[in-house]
N, C-alpha and C positions, 0 to 999 in steps of 0.2 A: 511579396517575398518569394522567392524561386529557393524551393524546399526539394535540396538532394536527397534522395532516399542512401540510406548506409546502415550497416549492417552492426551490431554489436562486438563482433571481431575486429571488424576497423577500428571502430572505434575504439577497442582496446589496445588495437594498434596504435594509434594517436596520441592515446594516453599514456603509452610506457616508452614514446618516443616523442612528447611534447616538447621535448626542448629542441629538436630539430625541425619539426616539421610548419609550414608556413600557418598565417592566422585566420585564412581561412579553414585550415584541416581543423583550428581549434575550434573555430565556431559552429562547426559541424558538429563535436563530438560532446562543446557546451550546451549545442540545442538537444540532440539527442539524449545528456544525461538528466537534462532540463525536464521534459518529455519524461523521459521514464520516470522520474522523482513525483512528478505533478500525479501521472495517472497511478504510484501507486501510494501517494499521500489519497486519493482521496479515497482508493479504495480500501485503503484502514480505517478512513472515518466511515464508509461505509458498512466495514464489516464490524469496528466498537458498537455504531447502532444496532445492527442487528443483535449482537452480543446483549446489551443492553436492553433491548426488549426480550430476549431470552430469558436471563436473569429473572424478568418482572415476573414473568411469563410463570414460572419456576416458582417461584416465592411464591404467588397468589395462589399456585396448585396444591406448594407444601402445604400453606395455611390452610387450605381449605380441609385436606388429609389429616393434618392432624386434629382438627376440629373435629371431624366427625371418628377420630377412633382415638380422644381421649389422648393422644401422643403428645409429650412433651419436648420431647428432642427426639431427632430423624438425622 
């Protein structure tokens, strides 16, 4: 597949004048938002995990603080 490079301003050109422009300008600016959607879908699952081991992280430190000073809520 012969991958045009284009730029985010194109493509919002493309996009606020899709009903004129031919089917390839669209496939360009479908791949591109394609593209941008994937890599930051997965960087939200990356950052929930992190998130998520944070949290654990957190909790087992509370617990252990308030263990040793007698603390019932923090």
């Amino acid at each position: 597949m012969n991958r045009q490079k284009i730029t985010s301003d194109e493509v919002l050109k493309i996009i606020s004048e899709r009903r004129e422009r031919p089917n390839k300008d669209l496939e360009l600016a479908m791949n591109f938002v394609k593209a941008d959607f994937d890599h930051t879908k997965e960087q939200l699952i990356k950052m929930t995990d992190h998130l998520d081991k944070l949290e654990i992280t957190y909790n087992s430190l509370l617990k252990e603080y308030k263990k040793r000073n007698g603390v019932s809520n923090l």
